[in-house]
LUMLOKOL-672626 format. One record per residue (C-alpha): residue in three letters; x, y, z. Coordinates in steps of 0.02 Angstrom, whole numbers, padded with zeros to 5 digits, always signed. Layout:
<atoms>
ALAXYZ;...
</atoms>
This chain:
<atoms>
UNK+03110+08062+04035;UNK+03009+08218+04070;UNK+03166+08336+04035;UNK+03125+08412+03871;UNK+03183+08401+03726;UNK+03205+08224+03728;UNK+03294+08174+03556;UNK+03139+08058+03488;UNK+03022+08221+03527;UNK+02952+08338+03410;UNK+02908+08358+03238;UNK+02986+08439+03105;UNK+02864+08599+03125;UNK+02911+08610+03281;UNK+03107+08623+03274;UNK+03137+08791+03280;UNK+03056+08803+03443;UNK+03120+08640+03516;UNK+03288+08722+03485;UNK+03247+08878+03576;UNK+03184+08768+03717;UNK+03339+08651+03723;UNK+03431+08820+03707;UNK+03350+08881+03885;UNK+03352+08714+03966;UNK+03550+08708+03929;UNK+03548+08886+04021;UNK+03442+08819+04174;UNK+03567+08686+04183;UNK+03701+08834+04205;UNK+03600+08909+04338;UNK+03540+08757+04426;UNK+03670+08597+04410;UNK+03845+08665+04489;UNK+03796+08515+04619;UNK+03781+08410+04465;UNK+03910+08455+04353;UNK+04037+08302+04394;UNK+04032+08167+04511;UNK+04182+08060+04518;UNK+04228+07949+04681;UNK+04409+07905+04721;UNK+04388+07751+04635;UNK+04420+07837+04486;UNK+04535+07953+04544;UNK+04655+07809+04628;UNK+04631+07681+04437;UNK+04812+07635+04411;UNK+04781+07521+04256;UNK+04742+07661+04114;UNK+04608+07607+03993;UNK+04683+07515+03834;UNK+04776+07618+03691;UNK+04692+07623+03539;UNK+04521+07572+03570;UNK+04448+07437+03444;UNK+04274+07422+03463;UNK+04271+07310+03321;UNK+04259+07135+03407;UNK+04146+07213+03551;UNK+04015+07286+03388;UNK+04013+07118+03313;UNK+03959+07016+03474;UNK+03820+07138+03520;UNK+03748+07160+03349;UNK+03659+07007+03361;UNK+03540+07059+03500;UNK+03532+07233+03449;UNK+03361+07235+03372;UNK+03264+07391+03263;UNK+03094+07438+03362;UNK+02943+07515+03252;UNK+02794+07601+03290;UNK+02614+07611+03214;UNK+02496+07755+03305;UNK+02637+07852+03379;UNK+02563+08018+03460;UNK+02665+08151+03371;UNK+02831+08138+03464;UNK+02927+08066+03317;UNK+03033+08206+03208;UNK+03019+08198+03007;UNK+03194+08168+02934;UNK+03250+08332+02840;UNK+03308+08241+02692;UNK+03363+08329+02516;UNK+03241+08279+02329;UNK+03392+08153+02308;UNK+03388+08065+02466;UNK+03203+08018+02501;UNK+03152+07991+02663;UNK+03150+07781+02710;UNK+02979+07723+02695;UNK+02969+07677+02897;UNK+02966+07881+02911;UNK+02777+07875+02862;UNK+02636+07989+02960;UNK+02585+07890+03128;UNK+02748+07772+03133;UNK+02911+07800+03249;UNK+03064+07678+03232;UNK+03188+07666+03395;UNK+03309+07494+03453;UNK+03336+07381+03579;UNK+03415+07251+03644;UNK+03388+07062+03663;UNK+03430+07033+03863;UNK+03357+06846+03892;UNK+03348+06686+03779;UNK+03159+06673+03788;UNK+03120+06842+03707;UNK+03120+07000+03824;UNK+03173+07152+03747;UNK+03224+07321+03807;UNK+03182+07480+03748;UNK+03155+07668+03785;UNK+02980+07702+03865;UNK+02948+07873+03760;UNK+02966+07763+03593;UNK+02826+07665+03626;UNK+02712+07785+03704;UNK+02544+07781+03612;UNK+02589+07605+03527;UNK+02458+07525+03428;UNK+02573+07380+03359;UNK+02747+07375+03391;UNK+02849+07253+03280;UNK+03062+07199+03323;UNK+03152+07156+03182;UNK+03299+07052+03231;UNK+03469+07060+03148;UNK+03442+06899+03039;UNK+03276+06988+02957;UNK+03161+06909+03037;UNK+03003+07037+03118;UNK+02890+06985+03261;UNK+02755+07070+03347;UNK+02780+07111+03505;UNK+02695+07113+03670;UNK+02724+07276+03778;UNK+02741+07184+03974;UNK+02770+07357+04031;UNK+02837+07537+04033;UNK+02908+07669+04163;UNK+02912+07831+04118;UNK+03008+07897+04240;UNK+03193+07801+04187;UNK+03122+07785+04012;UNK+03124+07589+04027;UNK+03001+07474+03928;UNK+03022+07294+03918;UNK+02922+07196+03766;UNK+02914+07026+03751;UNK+02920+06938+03550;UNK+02904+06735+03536;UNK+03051+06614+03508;UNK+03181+06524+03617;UNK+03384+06526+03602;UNK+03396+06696+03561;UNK+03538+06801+03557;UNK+03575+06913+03691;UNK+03679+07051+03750;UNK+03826+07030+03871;UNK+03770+07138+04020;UNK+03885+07237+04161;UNK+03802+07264+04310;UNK+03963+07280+04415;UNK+04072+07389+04333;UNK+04103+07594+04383;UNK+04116+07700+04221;UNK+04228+07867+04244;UNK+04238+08012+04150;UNK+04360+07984+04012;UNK+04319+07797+03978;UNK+04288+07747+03791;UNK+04099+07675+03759;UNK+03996+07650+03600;UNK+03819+07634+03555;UNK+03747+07531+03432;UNK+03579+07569+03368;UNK+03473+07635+03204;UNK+03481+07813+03182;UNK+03345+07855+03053;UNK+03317+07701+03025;UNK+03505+07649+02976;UNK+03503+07477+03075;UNK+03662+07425+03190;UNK+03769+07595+03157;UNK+03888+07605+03280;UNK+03956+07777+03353;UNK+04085+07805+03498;UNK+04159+07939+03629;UNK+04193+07967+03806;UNK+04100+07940+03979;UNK+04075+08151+03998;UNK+03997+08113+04169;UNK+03917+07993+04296;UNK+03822+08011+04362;UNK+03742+08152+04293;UNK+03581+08210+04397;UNK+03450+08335+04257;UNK+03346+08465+04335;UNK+03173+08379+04357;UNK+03224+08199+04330;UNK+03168+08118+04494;UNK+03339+08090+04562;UNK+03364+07957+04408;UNK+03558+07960+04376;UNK+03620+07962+04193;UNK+03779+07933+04102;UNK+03831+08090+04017;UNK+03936+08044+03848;UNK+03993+08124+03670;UNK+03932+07974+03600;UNK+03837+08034+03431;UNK+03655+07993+03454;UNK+03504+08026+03333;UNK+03320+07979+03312;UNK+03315+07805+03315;UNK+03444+07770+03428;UNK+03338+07765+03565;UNK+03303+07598+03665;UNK+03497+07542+03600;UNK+03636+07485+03694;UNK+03778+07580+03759;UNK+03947+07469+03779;UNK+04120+07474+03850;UNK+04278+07394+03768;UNK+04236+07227+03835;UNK+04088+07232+03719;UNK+03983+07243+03899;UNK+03832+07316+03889;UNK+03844+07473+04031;UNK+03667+07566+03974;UNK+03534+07597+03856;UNK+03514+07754+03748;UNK+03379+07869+03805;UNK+03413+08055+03754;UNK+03510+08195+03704;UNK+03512+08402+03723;UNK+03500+08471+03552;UNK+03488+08650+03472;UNK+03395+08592+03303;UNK+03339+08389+03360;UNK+03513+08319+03304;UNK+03644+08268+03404;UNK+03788+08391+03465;UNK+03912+08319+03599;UNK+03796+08285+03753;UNK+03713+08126+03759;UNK+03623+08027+03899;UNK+03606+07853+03920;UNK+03533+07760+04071;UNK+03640+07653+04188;UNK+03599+07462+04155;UNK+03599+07412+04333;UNK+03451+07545+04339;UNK+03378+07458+04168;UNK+03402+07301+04230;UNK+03316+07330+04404;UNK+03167+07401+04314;UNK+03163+07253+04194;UNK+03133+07113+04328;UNK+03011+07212+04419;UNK+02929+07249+04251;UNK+02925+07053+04206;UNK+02866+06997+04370;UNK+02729+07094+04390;UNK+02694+07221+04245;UNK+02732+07385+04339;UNK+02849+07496+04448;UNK+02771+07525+04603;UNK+02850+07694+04707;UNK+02812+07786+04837;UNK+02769+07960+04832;UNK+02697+08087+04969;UNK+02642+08207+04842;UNK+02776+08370+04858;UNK+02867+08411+04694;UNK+03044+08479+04735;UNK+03212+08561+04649;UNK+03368+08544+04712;UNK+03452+08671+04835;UNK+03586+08752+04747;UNK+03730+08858+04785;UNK+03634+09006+04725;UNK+03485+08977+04802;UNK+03538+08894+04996;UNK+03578+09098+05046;UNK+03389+09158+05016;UNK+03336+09014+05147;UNK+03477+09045+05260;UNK+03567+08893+05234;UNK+03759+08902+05206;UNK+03772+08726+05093;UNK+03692+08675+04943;UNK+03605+08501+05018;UNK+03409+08450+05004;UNK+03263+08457+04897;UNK+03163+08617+04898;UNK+02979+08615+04900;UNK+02891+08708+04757;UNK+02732+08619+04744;UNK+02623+08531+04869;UNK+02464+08413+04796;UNK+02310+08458+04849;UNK+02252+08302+04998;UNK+02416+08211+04976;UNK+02526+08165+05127;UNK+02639+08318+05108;UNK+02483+08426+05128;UNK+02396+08343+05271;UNK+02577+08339+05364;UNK+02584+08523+05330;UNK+02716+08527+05205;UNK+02724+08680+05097;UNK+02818+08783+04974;UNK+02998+08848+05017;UNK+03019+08709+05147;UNK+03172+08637+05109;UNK+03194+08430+05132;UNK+03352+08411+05239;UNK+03371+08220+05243;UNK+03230+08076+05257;UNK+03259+07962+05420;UNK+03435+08027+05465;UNK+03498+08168+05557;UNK+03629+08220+05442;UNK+03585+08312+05278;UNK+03560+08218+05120;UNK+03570+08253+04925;UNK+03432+08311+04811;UNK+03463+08133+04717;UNK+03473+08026+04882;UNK+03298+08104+04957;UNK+03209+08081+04797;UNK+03268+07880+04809;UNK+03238+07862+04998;UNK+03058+07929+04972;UNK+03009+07814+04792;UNK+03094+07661+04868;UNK+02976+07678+05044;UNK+02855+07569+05064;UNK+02645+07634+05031;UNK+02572+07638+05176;UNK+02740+07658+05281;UNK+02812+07827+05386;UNK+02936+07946+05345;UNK+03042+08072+05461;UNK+03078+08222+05368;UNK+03202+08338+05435;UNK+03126+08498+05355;UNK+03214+08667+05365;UNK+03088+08803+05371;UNK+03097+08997+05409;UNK+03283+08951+05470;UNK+03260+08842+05582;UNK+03259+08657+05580;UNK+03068+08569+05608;UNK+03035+08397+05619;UNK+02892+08299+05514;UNK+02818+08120+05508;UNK+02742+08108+05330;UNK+02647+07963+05263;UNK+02681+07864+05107;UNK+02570+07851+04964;UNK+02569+07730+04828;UNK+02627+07801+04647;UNK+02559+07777+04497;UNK+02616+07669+04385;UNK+02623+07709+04210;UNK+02480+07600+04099;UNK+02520+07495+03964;UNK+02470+07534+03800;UNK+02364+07411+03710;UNK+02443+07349+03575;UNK+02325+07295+03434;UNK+02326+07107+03376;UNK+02321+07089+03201;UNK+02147+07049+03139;UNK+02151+07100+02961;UNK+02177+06938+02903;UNK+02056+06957+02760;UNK+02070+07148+02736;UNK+02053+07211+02539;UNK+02229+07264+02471;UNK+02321+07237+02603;UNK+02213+07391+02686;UNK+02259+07500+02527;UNK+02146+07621+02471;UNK+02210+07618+02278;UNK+02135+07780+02143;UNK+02187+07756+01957;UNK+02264+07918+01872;UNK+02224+07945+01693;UNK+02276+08056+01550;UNK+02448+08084+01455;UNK+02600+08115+01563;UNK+02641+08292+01611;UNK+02462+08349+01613;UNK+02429+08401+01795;UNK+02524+08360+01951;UNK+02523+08162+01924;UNK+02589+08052+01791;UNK+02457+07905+01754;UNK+02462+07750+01870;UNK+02402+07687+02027;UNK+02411+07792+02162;UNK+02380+07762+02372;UNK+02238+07862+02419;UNK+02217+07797+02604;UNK+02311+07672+02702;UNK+02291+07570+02865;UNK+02326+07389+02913;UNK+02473+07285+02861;UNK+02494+07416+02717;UNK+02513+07561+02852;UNK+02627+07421+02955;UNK+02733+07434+02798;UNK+02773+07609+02797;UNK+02668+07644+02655;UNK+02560+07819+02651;UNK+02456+07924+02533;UNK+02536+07991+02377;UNK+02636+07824+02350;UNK+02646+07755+02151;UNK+02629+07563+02153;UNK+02719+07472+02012;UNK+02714+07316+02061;UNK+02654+07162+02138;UNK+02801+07045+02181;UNK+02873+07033+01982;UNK+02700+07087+01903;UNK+02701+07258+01837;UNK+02506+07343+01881;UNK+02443+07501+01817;UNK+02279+07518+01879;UNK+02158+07431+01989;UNK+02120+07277+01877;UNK+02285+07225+01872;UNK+02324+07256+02063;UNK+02162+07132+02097;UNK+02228+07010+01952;UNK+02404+06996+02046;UNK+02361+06981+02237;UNK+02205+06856+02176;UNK+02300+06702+02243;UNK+02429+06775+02361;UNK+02379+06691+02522;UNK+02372+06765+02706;UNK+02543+06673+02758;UNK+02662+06746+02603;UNK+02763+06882+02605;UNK+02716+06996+02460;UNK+02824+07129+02373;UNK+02755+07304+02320;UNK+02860+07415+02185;UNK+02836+07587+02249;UNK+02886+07741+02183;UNK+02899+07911+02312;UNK+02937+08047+02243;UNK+03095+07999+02116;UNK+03155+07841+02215;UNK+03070+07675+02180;UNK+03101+07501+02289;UNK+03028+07336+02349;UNK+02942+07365+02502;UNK+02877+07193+02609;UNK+02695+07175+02660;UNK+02728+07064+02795;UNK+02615+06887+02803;UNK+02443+06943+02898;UNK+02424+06798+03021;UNK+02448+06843+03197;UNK+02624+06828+03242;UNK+02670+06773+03084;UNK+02859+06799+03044;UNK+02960+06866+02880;UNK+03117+06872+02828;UNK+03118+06982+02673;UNK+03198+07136+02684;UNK+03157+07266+02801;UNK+03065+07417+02716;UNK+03163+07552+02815;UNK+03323+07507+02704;UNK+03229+07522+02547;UNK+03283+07665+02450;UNK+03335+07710+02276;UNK+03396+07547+02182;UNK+03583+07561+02156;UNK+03631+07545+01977;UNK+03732+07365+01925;
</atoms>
């Protein structure tokens, strides 16, 4: 989504001003939404069976969780936030410089995998971890940008998946839940309320939302959003946030939407739109009087691309988009979906309302672009040194200088960096062989082969755990434990 702040955006330098700008964007939805503040249809109004007393989303949680799956990142641009974390709590070792961590769901047997767009932006490996520990690298089929939709593909056959409502009208009041891995906290489960739906943001193409209270974090993004059936109704793309954290107003993206993107995705890579090159806002209440128009109905031109359609029909600024083959007006939302869904190549009659009066235009359609796929490293480090670990011994009695003596990370990359390791990190240990300095590291990996899972001891900071290094052959699968739920050791 290109509506800032989106909830995986930012780092932790730059909170203060991403809550200034959520701050203003939350005022110029004041000024601009009143025509998207609630949309109900009497379908809701006229429900005579009230949704169930006492919601239990306890049955519903435990048949998703399955296919709910934990989504990380190596060679994220720097759109991932640092957790804020206090010297007791230590940050979990996926929350390393250059990684992200988001969810998804499992949505077909043979391995497709849905996720939010934004989270794998920049990708150099992505890697699913499933909920019975087992991690696969994964194969980005492709993204859209403009729902926030990616769909990755990992190997296997009779997977799980998620049960899936495509049918089903959500109204505001109805009880949902998300499941998902909010800093890194795998299949945590949070519910609330439908708010809205659809809910139409200021610059978001026309793409509808579902507005909830459902608590969403970092991490949650990509995840499933469910109704008491345990049906999946959408996937988790975003919130509005003063300091990056969640406060009542959530956004997930309806799954017939996700769904729809999906197959086009897995057929042939790509969402292909058309476009004829004017970018709009909608006509509100406040602004229809300055153009002379007495409701609040059509897209108003603000930009027109140099030698696009628009310009060579003679679209410009301040014209206002009345409706798109049809003589009565249309909504912002519905002109923005009659235009992407037209075929390149094909016509369009624009009804366009200009010094107040009404003028037609025939405008033609260009193809959009469709977003590239990143490309996702394959693993070729089968016979890297360390496990791509730069190690540097520290000498000397304790307490003299910053360090204690031991073996310290100097650089990372490769399965190490996969890992969540990063510089600063103590290593203790290799599997159940204590190491203090580079000899000994050597000594213990000597005759740990390419296809085992190996076990570092690391120490960050005052918290020490077992973190995996998963096996290096291509597509190789591990069970151990996941590193982002390594933490301090609890005492027995």
């Amino acid at each position: 989504m290109k509506i800032p702040p989106a909830f995986d955006g930012g780092d932790h330098a730059k909170r203060g001003a991403a809550g200034r700008a959520a701050a203003i964007v939350l005022g110029m939805l004041a000024l601009l939404g009143s025509h998207v503040a609630w949309s109900q249809d009497q379908a809701c109004a006229q429900r005579t069976q009230p949704s169930s007393q006492g919601v239990d989303f306890a049955a519903a949680a435990a048949r998703q969780a399955p296919a709910v799956v934990g989504v990380s990142v190596i060679g994220q641009r720097d759109d991932w936030p640092t957790v804020d974390t206090s010297a007791r709590v230590p940050a979990p070792f996926d929350q390393a410089p250059g990684r992200g961590l988001a969810s998804g769901f499992i949505f077909s047997r043979d391995g497709y995998v849905l996720t939010s767009a934004h989270a794998v932006l920049g990708a150099q490996q992505v890697v699913v971890s499933t909920a019975n520990r087992h991690r696969f690298d994964a194969v980005i089929v492709g993204l859209d940008r403009r729902t926030d939709v990616a769909l990755l593909k990992i190997p296997g056959g009779n997977l799980p998946t998620v049960a899936v409502d495509r049918t089903g009208k959500l109204c505001p009041g109805e009880w949902v839940a998300a499941m998902g891995a909010p800093f890194g906290f795998e299949r945590s489960v949070t519910a609330g309320v439908v708010s809205a739906n659809p809910r139409y943001m200021p610059g978001g193409g026309g793409v509808p939302l579902i507005q909830t209270d459902v608590a969403l974090n970092p991490g949650n993004s990509g995840g499933p959003l469910f109704d008491e059936r345990g049906e999946v109704v959408g996937m988790n793309s975003m919130i509005y946030a003063v300091g990056g954290s969640y406060i009542g107003l959530s956004f997930s993206l309806p799954i017939d939407t996700v769904m729809r993107i999906a197959e086009e995705l897995r057929a042939t890579g790509k969402v292909t739109r058309g476009q004829i090159g004017a970018r709009t806002q909608p006509l509100t209440d406040e602004l229809a009087p300055a153009f002379g128009l007495a409701a609040a109905t059509g897209a108003l031109i603000v930009r027109v691309d140099a030698a696009s359609p628009a310009e060579i029909a003679g679209l410009r600024s301040g014209d206002v988009i009345l409706s798109v083959d049809a003589a009565q007006p249309m909504s912002y939302e519905d002109i923005q979906n009659r235009v992407s869904s037209a075929r390149p190549g094909s016509r369009l009659a624009l009804n366009i309302w200009r010094h107040r009066s009404a003028l037609p235009v025939q405008v033609a359609v260009a193809q959009g672009v469709a977003d590239a796929v990143p490309q996702v490293a394959r693993r070729t480090d089968m016979h890297e040194v360390r496990f791509g670990l730069e190690l540097a011994e520290r000498k000397g009695p304790p307490g003299v200088g910053l360090l204690d003596p031991g073996l310290y990370v100097k650089s990372v990359t490769g399965s190490a960096q996969r890992a969540g390791l990063r510089f600063g990190d103590m290593v203790l240990a290799v599997n159940d062989v204590s190491v203090s300095g580079q000899a000994d590291f050597d000594a213990a990996i000597k005759s740990i082969g390419d296809d085992e899972t190996v076990a570092l001891l690391i120490m960050r900071g005052n918290a020490r755990g077992f973190v995996p290094i998963a096996p290096r052959r291509s597509g190789a699968v591990s069970t151990a434990r996941r590193l982002d739920a390594a933490g301090p050791a609890s005492a027995n």
